[in-house]
C-alpha positions as CSV (number, residue, x, y, z in Angstrom):
1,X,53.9,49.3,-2.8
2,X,56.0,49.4,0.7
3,X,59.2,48.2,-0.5
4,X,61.0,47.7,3.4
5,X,64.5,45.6,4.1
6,X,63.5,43.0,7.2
7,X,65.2,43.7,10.4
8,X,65.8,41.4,12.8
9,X,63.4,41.7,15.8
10,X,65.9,40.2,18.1
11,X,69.0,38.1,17.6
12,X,70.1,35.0,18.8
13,X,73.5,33.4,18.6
14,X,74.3,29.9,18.6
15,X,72.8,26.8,17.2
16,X,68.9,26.2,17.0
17,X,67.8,28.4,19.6
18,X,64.6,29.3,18.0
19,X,62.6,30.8,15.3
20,X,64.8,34.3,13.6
21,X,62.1,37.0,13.7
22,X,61.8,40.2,11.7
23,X,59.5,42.8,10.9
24,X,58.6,44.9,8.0
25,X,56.2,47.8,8.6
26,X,53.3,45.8,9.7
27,X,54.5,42.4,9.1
28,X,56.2,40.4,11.3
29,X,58.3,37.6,9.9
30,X,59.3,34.0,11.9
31,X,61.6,31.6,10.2
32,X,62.3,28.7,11.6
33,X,65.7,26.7,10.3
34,X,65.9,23.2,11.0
35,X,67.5,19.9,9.7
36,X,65.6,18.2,7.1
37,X,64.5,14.7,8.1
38,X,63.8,14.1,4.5
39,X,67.3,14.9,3.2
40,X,70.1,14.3,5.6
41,X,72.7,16.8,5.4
42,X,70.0,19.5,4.2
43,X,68.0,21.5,5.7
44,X,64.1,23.3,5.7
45,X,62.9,26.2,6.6
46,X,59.5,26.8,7.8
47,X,58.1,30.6,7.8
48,X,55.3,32.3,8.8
49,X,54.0,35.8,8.0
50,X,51.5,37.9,10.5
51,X,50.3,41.0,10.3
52,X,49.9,41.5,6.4
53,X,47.0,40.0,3.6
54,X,49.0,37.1,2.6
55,X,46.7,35.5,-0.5
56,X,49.2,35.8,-3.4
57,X,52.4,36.7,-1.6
58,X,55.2,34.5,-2.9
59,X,58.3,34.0,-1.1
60,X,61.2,33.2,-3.1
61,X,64.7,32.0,-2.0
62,X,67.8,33.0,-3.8
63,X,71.4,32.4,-3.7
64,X,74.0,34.6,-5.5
65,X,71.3,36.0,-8.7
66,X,69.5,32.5,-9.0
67,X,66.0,31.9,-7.8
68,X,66.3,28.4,-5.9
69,X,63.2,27.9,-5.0
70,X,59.5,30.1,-4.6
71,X,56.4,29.1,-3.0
72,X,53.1,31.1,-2.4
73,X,52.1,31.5,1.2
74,X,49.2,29.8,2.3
75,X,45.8,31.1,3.7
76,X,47.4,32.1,6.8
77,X,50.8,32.7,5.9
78,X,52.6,29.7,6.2
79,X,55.5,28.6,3.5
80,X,57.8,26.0,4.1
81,X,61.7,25.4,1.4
82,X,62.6,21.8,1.6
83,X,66.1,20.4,1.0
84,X,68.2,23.0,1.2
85,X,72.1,22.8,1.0
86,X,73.6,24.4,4.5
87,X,74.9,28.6,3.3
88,X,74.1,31.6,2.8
89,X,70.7,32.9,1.4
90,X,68.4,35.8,0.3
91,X,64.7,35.5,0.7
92,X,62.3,38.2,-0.7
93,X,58.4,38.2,0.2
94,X,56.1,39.9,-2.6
95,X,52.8,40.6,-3.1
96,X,50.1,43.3,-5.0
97,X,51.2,45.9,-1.4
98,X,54.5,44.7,0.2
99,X,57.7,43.4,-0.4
100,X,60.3,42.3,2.2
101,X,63.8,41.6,1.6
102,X,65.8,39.4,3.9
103,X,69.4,39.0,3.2
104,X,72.3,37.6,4.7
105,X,70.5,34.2,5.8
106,X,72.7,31.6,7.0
107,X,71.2,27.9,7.1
């Protein structure tokens, strides 16, 4: 099992100025942050995985030492958190051959 911290790709500063993208080894990671329609005053964030198998990798979000949420990504490595209070996050991304750690997150 590659167990790899996510680094940032490229940076951006600001407001929604696009997608944050990392990479892991062989996986490149694109999270998107916007406001959630659903849930004013909350937000989503839609991610996408590339570059990996991603048939049973779960993402999970955490904050502090809690889980919040965890999803499994779908057949091409899509997961999506919905209604998320604004702060600061981890996410990890786990499966049988990788794991990915992102922390610091800021939504």
């Amino acid at each position: 099992t590659r167990n790899m911290l996510g680094t940032p790709a490229f940076a951006t500063r600001g407001g929604d100025t696009g997608p944050l993208m990392y990479e892991a080894g062989d996986a490149q990671l694109s999270l998107e942050v916007q406001d959630d329609p659903e849930h004013p005053g909350r937000k989503s964030i839609l991610g996408l995985v590339l570059g990996i198998e991603t048939q049973a990798v779960e993402a999970k979000l955490l904050k502090g030492d809690g889980v919040i949420t965890a999803v499994t990504l779908d057949e091409i490595g899509n997961f999506t958190f919905t209604g998320l209070a604004p702060g600061q996050y981890q996410l990890t991304l786990s499966g049988e051959t990788i794991e990915i750690h992102v922390q610091d997150l800021n939504i």
